[in-house]
C-alpha positions in Angstrom: 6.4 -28.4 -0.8 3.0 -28.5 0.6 4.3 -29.7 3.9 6.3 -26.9 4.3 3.5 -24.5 3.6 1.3 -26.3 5.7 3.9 -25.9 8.6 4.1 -22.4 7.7 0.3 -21.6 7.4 0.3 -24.0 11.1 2.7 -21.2 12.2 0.4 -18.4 11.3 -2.4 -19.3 12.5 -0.4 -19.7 16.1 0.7 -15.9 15.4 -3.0 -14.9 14.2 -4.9 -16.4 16.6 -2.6 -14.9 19.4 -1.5 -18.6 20.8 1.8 -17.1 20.5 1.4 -13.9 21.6 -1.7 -11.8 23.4 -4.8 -14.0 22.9 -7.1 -11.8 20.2 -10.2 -14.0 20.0 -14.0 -12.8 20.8 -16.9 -15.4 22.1 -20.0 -15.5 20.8 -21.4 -18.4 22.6 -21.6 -21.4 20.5 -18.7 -19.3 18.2 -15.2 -17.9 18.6 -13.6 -15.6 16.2 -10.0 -15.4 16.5 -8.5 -12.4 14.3 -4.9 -10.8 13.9 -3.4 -8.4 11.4 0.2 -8.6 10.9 2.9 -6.6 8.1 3.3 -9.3 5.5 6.9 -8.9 5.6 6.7 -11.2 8.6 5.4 -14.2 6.5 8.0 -16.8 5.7 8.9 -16.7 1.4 7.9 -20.1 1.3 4.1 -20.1 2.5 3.6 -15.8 1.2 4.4 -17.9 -2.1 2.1 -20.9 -1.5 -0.8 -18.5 -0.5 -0.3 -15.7 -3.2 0.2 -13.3 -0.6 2.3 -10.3 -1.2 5.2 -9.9 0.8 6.1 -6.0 1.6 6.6 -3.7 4.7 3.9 -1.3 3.0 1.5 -4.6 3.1 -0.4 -6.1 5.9 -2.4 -9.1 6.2 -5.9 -9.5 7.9 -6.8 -13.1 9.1 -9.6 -14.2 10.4 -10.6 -17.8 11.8 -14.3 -18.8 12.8 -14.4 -21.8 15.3 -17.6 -23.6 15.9 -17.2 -24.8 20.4 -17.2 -28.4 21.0 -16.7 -29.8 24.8 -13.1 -30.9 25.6 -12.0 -29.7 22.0 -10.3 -26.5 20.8 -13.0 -26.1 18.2 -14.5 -27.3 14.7 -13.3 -25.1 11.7 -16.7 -23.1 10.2 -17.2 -21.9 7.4 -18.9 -18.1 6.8 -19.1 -15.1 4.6 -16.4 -12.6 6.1 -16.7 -8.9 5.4 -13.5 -6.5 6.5 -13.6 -2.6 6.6 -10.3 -1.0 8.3 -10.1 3.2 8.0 -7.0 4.6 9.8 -7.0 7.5 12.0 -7.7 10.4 9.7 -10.9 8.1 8.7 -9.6 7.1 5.4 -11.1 3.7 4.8 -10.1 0.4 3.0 -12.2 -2.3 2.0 -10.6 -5.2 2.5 -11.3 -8.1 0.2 -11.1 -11.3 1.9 -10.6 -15.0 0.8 -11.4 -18.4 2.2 -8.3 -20.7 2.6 -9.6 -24.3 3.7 -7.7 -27.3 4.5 -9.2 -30.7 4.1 -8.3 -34.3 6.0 -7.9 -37.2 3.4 -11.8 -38.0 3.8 -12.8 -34.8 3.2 -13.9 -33.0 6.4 -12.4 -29.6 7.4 -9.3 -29.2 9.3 -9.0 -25.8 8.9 -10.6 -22.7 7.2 -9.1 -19.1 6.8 -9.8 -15.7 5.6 -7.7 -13.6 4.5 -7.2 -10.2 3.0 -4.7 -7.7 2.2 -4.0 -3.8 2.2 -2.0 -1.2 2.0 -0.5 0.4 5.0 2.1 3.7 6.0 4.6 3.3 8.7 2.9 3.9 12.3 -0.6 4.1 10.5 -3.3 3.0 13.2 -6.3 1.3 11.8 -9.8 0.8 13.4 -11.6 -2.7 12.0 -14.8 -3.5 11.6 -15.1 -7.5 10.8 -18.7 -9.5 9.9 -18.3 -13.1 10.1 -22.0 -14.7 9.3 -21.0 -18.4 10.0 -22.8 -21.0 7.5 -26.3 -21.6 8.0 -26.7 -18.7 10.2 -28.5 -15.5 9.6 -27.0 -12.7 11.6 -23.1 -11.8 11.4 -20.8 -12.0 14.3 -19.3 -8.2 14.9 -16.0 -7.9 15.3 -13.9 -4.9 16.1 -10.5 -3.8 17.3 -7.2 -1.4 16.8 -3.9 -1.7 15.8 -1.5 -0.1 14.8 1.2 -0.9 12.2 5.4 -0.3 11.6 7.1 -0.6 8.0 9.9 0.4 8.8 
């Protein structure tokens, strides 16, 4: 079972961090943030279930992955405190409360770390984000922000 949700949480991040579609990523230098939001009802049963997320066309998902640069590699996972407002269009806000999902090899380094968060959204709601990720050890937050808009239907 944890293979499968592995596979599936490997597939997500490939949808969240825009590998598979539009890259949605912002450099900061020694830092990338990569950051998607998608309608949970996209998530496969199997890993919504392994990662307690709610599946529902009236749900979407923000993810959020901090990547510290290292020469002829993709990137080292980091972790960070992550804090995610969204308000839509008519400026109604929503905190969004975010959690850390981390992945560990066998001798414990990180392989990978996530945030995630969930909310509430209408059919063709638009929301405007407004992400902090302060990566460990580091005093000032990386600012992230960016649209989209959202179908449950």
């Amino acid at each position: 079972m944890k293979v499968v949700i592995q596979a599936g949480l490997l597939t997500l991040f490939m949808i969240f961090s825009g590998i598979a579609s539009a890259e949605q990523s912002q450099d900061f230098g020694k830092y990338v943030v990569h950051f998607n939001a998608l309608n949970t009802s996209f998530i496969p049963p199997e890993v919504a279930s392994g990662y307690n997320i709610q599946r529902s066309k009236t749900r979407a998902l923000l993810n959020i992955v901090l990547l510290r640069k290292v020469l002829d590699n993709p990137g080292t996972p980091v972790q960070a405190v992550v804090k995610a407002r969204a308000s839509n269009l008519a400026g109604q806000p929503r905190v969004i409360n975010m959690r850390q999902i981390s992945e560990a090899e066998k001798d414990g380094t990180l392989s990978a770390v996530y945030y995630i968060g969930e909310f509430r959204i209408s059919n063709m709601e638009t929301f405007d984000f407004d992400i902090e990720v302060t990566p460990e050890g580091e005093d000032e937050p990386l600012l992230v922000k960016f649209r989209k808009q959202f179908y449950a239907e």
